[in-house]
C-alpha positions as CSV (number, residue, x, y, z in Angstrom):
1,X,27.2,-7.1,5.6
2,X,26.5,-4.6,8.7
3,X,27.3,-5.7,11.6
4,X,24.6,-4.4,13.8
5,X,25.1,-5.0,17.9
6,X,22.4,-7.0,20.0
7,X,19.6,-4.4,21.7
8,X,16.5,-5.7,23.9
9,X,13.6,-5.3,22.7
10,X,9.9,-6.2,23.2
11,X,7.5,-8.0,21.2
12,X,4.0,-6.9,23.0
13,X,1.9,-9.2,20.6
14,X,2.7,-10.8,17.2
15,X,-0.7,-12.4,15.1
16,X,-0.8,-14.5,11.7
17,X,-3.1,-12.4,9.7
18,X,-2.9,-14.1,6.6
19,X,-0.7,-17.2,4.7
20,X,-0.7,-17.7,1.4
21,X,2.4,-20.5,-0.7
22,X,4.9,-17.5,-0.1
23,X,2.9,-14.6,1.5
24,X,2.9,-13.9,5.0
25,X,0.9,-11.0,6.1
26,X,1.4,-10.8,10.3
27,X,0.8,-7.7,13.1
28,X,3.3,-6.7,15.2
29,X,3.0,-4.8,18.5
30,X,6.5,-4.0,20.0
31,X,8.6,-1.6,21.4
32,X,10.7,1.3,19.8
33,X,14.2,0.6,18.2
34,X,12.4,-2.9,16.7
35,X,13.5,-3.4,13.1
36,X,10.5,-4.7,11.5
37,X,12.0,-5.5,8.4
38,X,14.9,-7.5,10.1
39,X,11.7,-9.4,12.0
40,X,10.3,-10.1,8.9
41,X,13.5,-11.8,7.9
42,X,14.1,-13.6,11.0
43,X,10.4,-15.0,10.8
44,X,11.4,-16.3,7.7
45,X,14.8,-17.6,8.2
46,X,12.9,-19.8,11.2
47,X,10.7,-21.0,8.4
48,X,14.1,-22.5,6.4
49,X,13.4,-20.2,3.9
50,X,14.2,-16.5,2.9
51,X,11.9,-13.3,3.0
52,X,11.6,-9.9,3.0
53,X,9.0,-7.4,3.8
54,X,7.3,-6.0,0.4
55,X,5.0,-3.9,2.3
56,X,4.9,-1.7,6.1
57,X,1.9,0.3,7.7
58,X,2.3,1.4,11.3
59,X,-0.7,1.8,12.7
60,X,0.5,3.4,15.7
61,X,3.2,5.8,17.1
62,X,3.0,6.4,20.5
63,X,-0.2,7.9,21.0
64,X,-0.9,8.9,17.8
65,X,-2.7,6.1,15.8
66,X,-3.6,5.6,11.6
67,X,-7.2,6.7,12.4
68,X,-6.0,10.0,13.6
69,X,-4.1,10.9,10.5
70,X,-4.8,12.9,7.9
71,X,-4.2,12.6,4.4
72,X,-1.4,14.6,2.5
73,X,-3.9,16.3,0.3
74,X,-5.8,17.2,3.4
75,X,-2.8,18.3,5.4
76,X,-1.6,20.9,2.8
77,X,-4.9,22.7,2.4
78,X,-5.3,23.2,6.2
79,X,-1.1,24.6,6.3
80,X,-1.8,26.2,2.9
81,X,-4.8,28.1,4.9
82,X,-3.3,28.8,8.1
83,X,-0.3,30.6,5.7
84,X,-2.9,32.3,3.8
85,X,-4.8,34.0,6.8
86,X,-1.2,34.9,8.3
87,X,-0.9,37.1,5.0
């Protein structure tokens, strides 16, 4: 077991998205330094039962959001460019 110290944090906004027998799909908006995963578990251990999360997307850093993201493929053939007209 890690023994982890209490920090403050915010939730902003928390919203069911979706319930299925043993499938939870929610959204979270909160501060930095949350533990989503450790939410996740706390959300189910409210529910008498246990859980984990089997999937993560943030759709928002800061300012930066999903939408303004790029994929990987993408991102190398712009770097690999920018290295080829540097040669």
């Amino acid at each position: 077991m890690v023994k982890r110290d209490a920090v403050m944090l915010k939730i902003f906004s928390i919203s069911l998205n979706s319930f299925d027998t043993n499938i939870i799909s929610f959204s979270v908006e909160c501060s930095k330094g949350t533990y989503v995963r450790v939410l996740g578990k706390d959300i189910a251990e409210k529910l008498g039962t246990v859980g984990y999360l089997n999937s993560l997307t943030r759709t928002n850093v800061g300012d930066y959001t999903l939408k303004q993201s790029q994929s990987i493929e993408s991102f190398e053939e712009t770097w690999k460019s920018i290295i080829q007209k540097k040669n």
